[in-house]
C-alpha positions in Angstrom: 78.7 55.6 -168.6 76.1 55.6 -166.1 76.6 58.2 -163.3 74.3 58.6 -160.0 73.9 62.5 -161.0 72.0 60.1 -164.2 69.8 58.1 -161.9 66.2 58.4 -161.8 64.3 59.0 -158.2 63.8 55.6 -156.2 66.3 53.6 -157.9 68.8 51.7 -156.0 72.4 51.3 -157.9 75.5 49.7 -157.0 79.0 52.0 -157.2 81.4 51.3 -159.7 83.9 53.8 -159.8 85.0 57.2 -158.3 86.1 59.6 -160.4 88.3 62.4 -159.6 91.4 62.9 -157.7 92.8 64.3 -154.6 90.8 65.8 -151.5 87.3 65.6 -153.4 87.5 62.2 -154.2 89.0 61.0 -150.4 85.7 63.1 -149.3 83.3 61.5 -151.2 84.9 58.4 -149.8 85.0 60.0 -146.4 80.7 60.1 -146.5 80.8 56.2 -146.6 80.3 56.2 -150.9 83.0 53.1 -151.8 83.2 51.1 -154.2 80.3 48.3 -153.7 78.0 50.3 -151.6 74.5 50.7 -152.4 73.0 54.1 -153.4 69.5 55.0 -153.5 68.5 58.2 -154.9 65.9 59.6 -152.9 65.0 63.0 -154.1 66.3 65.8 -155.9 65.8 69.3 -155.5 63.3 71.5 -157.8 66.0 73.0 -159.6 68.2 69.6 -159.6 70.5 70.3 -157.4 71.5 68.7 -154.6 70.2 64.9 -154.8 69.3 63.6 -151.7 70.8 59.7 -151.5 70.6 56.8 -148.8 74.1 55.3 -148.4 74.5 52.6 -146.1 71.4 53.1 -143.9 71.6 57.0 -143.5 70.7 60.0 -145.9 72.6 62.4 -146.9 72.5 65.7 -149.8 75.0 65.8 -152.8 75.6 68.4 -154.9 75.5 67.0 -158.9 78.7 68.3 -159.5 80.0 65.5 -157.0 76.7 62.9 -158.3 78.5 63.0 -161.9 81.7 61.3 -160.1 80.2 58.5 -158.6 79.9 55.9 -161.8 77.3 53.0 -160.8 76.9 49.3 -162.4 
């Protein structure tokens, strides 16, 4: 299963799936991350965490407890 906490710097994936239940996965959602969406992974911090993504046309930071969630094509 290919995750986006998986995905190397500069690639741009498609989302899958959402894991997760509840009031983390309807924030994850909430940030614009839907099924569909494009994701590039932009950088990641020196100690690997958070990952700094573009989702649809802005950039945002995301810890890689919430990365391991999102489950690309």
């Amino acid at each position: 299963m290919k995750t986006l906490r998986n995905t190397k710097i500069g690639k741009t994936e498609t989302v899958k799936k959402i894991m997760g239940q509840g009031a983390l996965r309807r924030r994850i959602m909430d940030m614009g991350i839907t099924k569909g969406v494009k994701v590039t992974v932009r950088k990641v911090a020196p100690l690997g965490d958070p990952l700094e993504i573009t989702v649809r046309g802005y950039e945002m930071s995301l810890r890689k407890a919430d990365a391991e969630m999102i489950v690309l094509e």
